[in-house]
C-alpha positions as CSV (number, residue, x, y, z in Angstrom):
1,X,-42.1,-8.8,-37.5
2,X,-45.4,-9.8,-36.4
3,X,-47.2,-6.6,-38.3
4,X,-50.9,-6.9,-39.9
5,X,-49.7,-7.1,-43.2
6,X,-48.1,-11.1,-42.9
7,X,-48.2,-13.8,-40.2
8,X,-47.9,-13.7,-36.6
9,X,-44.6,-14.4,-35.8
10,X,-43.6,-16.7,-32.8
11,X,-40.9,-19.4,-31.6
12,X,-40.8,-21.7,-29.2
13,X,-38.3,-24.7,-28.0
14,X,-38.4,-28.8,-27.8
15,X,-36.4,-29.5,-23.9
16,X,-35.5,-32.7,-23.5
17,X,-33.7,-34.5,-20.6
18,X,-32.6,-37.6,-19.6
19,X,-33.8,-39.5,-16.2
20,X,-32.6,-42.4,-14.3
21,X,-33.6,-45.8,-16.3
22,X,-32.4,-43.9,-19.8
23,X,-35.8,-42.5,-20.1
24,X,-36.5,-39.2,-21.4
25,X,-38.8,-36.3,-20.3
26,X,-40.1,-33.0,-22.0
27,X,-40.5,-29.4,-20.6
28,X,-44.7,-28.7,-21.1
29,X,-46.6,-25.5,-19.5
30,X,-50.5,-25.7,-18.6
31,X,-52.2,-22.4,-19.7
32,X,-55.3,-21.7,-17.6
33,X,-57.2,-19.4,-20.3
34,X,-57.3,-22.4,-22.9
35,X,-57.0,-24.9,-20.3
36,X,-54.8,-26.4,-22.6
37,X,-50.9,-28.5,-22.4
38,X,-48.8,-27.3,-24.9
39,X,-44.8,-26.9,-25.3
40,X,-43.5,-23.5,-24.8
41,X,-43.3,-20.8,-26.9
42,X,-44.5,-17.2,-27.5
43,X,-45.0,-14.3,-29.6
44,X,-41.6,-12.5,-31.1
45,X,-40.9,-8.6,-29.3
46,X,-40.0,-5.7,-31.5
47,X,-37.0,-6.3,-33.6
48,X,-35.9,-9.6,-31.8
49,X,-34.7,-12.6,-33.2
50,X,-36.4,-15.9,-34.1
51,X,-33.9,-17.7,-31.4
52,X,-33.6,-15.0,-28.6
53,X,-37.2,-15.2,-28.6
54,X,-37.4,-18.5,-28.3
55,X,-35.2,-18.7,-25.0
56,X,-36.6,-15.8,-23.5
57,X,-40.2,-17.1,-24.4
58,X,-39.0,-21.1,-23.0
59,X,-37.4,-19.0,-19.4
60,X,-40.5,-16.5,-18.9
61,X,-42.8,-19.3,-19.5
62,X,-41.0,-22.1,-17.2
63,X,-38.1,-20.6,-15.4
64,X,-35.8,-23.2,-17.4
65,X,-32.7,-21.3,-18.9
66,X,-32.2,-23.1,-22.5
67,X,-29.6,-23.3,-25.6
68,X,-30.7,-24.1,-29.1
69,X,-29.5,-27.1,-30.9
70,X,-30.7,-28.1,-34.3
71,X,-34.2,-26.2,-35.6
72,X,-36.8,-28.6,-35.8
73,X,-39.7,-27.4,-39.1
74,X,-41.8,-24.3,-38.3
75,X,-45.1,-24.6,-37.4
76,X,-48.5,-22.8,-39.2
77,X,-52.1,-22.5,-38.1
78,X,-54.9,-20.5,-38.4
79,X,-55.6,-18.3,-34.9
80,X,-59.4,-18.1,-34.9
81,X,-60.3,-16.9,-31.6
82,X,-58.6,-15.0,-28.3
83,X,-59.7,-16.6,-25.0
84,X,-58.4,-13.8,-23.2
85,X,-60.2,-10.9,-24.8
86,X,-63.0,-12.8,-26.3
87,X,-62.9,-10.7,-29.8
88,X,-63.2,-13.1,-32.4
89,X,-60.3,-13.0,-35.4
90,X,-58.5,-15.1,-38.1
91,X,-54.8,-15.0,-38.7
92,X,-52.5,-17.2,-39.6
93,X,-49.4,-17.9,-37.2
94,X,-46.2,-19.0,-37.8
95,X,-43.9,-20.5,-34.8
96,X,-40.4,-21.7,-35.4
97,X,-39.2,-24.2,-33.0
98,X,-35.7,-25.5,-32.4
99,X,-34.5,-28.4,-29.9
100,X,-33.3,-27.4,-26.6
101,X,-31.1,-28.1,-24.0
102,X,-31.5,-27.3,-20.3
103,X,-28.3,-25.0,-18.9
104,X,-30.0,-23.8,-15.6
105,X,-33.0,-22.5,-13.8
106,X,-35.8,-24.4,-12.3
107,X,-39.5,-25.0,-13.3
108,X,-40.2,-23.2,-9.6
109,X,-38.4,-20.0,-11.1
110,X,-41.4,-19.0,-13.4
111,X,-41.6,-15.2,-14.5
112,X,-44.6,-15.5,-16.5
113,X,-47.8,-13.9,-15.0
114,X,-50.1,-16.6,-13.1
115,X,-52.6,-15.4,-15.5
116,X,-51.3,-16.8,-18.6
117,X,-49.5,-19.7,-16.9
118,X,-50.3,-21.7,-14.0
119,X,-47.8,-24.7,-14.6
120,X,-44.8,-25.8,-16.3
121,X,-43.5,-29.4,-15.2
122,X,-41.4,-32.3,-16.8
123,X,-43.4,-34.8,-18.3
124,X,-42.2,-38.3,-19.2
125,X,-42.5,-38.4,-23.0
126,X,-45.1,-41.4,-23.5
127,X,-47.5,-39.1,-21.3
128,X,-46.5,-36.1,-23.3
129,X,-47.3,-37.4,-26.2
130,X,-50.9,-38.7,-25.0
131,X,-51.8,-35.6,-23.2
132,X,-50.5,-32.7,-25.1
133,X,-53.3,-30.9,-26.2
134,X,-52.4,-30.0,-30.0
135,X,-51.5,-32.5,-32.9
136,X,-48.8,-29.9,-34.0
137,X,-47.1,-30.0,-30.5
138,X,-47.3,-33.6,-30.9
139,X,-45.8,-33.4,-33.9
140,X,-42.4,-30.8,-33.0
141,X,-42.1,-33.3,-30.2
142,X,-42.1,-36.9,-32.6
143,X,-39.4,-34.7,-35.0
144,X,-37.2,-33.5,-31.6
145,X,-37.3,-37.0,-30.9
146,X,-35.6,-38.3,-33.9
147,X,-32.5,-35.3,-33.9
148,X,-29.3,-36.9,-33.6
149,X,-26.8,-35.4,-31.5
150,X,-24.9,-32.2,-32.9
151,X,-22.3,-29.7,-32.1
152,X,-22.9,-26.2,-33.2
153,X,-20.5,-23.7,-35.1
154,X,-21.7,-20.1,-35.7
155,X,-19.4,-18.5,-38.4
156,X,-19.5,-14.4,-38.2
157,X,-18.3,-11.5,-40.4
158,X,-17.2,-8.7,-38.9
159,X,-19.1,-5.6,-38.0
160,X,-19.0,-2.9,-40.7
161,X,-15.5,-1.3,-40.0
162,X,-14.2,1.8,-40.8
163,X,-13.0,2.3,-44.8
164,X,-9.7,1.2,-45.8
165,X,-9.5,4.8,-47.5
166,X,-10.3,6.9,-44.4
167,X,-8.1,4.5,-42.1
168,X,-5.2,5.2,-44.2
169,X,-5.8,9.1,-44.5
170,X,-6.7,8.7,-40.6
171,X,-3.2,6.7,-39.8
172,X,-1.3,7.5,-42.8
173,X,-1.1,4.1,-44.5
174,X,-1.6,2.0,-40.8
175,X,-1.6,-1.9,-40.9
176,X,-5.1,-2.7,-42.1
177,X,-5.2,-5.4,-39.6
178,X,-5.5,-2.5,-36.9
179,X,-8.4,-1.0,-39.0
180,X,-12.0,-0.6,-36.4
181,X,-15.2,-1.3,-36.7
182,X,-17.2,1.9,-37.3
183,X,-20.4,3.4,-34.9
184,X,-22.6,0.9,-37.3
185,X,-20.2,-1.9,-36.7
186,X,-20.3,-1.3,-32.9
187,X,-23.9,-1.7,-32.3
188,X,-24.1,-5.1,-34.9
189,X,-21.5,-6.6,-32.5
190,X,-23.2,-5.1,-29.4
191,X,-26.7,-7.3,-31.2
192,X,-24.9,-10.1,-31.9
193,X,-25.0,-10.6,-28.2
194,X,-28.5,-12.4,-27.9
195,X,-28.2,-14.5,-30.9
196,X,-24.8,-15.9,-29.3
197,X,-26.8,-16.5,-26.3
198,X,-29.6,-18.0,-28.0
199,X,-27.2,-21.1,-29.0
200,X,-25.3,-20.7,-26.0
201,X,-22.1,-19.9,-27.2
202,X,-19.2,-20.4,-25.0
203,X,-15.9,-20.6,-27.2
204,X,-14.8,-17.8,-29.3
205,X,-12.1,-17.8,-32.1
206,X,-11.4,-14.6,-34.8
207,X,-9.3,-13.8,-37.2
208,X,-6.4,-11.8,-35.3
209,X,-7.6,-8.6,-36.9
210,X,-9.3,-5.7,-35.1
211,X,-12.1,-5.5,-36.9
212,X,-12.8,-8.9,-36.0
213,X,-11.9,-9.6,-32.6
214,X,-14.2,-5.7,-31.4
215,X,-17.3,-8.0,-33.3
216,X,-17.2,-10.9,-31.3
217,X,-15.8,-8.0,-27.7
218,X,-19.6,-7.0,-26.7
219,X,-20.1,-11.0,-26.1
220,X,-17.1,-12.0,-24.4
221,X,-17.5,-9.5,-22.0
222,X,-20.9,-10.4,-21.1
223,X,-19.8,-14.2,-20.9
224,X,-16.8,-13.1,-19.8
225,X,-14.3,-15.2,-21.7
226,X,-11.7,-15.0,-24.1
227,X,-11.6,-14.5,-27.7
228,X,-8.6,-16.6,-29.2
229,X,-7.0,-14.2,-32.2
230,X,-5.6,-16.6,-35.1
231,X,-3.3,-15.3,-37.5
232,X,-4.6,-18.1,-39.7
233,X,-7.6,-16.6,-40.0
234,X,-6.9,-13.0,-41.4
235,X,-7.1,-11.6,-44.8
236,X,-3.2,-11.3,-45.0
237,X,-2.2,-14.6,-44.3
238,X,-5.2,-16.1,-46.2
239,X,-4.1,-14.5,-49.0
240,X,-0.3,-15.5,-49.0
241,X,-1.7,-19.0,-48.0
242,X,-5.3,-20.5,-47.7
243,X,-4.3,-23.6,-46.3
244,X,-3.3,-22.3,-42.8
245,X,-6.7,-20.7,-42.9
246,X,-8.3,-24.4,-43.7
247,X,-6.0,-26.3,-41.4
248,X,-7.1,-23.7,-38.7
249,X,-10.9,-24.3,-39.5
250,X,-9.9,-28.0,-39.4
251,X,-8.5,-27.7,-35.5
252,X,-11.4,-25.6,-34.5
253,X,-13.8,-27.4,-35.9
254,X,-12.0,-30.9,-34.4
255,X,-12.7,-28.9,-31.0
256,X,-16.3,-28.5,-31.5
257,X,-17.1,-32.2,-32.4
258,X,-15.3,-32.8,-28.5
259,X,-17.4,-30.9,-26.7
260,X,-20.6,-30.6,-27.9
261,X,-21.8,-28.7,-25.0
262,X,-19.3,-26.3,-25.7
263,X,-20.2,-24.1,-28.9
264,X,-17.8,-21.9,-30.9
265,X,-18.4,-18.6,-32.3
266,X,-15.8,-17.3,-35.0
267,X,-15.5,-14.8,-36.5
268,X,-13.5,-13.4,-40.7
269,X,-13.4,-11.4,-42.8
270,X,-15.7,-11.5,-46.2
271,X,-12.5,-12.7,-48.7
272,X,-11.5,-15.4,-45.8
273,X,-15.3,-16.8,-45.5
274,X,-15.4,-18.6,-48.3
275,X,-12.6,-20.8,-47.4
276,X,-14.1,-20.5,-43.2
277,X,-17.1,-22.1,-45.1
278,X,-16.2,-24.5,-47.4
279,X,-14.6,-26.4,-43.9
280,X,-17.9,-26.0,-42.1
281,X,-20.1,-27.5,-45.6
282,X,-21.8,-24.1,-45.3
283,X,-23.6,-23.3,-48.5
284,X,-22.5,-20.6,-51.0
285,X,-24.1,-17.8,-49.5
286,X,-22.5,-14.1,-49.6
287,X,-22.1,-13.0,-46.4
288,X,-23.4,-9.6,-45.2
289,X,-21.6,-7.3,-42.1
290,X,-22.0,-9.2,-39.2
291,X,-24.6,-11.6,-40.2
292,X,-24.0,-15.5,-38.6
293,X,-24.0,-18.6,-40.4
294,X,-25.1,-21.1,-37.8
295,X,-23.8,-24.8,-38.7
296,X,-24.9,-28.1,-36.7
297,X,-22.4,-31.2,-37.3
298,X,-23.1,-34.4,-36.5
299,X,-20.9,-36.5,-34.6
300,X,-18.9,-37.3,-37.8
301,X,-18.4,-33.5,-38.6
302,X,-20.8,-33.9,-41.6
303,X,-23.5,-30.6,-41.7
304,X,-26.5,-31.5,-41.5
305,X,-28.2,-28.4,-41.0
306,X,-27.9,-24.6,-41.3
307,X,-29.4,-21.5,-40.6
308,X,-28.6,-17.6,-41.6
309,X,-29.3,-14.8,-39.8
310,X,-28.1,-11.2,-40.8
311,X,-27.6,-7.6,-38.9
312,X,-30.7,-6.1,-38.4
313,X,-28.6,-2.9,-38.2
């Protein structure tokens, strides 16, 4: 990402908050170089994703710890100039932006270097949209403005697991519901870790199988929660009986719409995900090892967004 060859690659987030009188306010940063106001974002590291760069970008840039909500439609321009090393250059740029919501940190906890940022502040939105200094910010901001409200879903497959013909030479004919992920599978679930983060993630459900519940492990130890194993949810009783695995989705899902501030992760197996799916609206979309279906619902339940992102392992 971010090579010669194609566009530079960067993200960003929309914050929003409420303040007293029901009026709103937007996270903004002042960059000295450009002398410019602009919403944050930044350019992608080696191998990271589109949203963990986007919340690491959003809490270098203003000390505010975020979550991604709904994506909001990527940005692309032409960068014709650096300020900072005065070489001149054309490229085009690419940032994706989402909406984001403020889980901790303050604007005085800044990491970024006093070089490249001397400010971030909340600014009441009818000044925002006055002052900031590009028509593009101005424009992410009108569309974060109009996002209804939304709980979020992320719907994993499992980490590459160990073959059903080795486990069984390995066990002699063990339960396949016992059967591991493999050394691949162990460092997919082990990078799953920041893309949980990403949407803030802080529910977990998986089928009861081991494959499944190791995948979403690496995560629930660093948030240290739970994972919930559902029987429902596995490939033997999806197979002997779909309809637990759709009335499962059903109550998970019904848990989501609840608490919005509360997202679920789960996580199936690849004959289960169709039916894991098909509850969420997901589109028809085979489903590599340990890649995430992210789903936003409305406060109906209806989708009315989704995103994809697979293993980079």
């Amino acid at each position: 990402m971010g090579g010669h060859k194609g566009p530079i690659q960067a993200a960003g987030a929309v914050v929003l908050r409420d303040v007293d009188g029901g009026a709103r306010e937007v996270l903004v940063v002042h960059r000295p170089d450009y002398d410019d106001l602009s919403l944050p974002k930044g350019k992608l590291e080696p191998n990271e994703d589109l949203p963990t760069a986007a919340v690491r970008e959003v809490a270098e840039e203003t000390g505010i710890d975020v979550r991604l909500t709904m994506p909001l439609q990527p940005i692309e321009y032409t960068v014709k100039y650096s300020a900072r090393t005065g070489k001149p250059k054309s490229r085009a740029k690419v940032v994706s932006w989402w909406l984001g919501v403020a889980i901790g940190g303050s604007v005085e906890n800044a990491t970024a270097s006093l070089e490249e940022i001397d400010g971030a502040f909340w600014m009441p939105i009818d000044q925002a949209l006055e002052h900031l200094t590009y028509p593009t910010d101005v424009q992410v901001l009108e569309e974060a403005l109009d996002v209804p409200a939304t709980s979020t879903v992320v719907l994993v497959r499992h980490g590459k697991a160990v073959s059903r013909k080795e486990w069984n030479s390995r066990t002699r004919h063990g339960k396949d519901a016992t059967r591991p992920l493999e050394r691949r599978g162990r460092r997919q679930a082990k990078a799953l870790v920041d893309l949980l983060n990403a949407f803030g993630v802080t529910r977990l459900a998986s089928s009861s199988s081991t494959r499944c519940m190791q995948t979403l492990q690496p995560y629930a130890d660093t948030i240290e929660a739970e994972i919930t194993g559902l029987d429902a949810l596995s490939e033997e009783t999806h197979e002997a009986d779909p309809r637990k695995t759709a009335s499962a989705m059903r109550k998970i899902i019904g848990r989501a719409l609840a608490d919005p501030t509360k997202p679920i992760a789960i996580c199936g197996h690849r004959p289960v995900l169709p039916t894991m799916r098909d509850a969420l609206g997901g589109a028809n979309h085979p489903m590599s090892t340990a890649e995430c279906l992210i789903v936003h619902l409305d406060e109906a339940g209806r989708t009315i967004c989704q995103e994809w992102y697979s293993s980079r392992y």
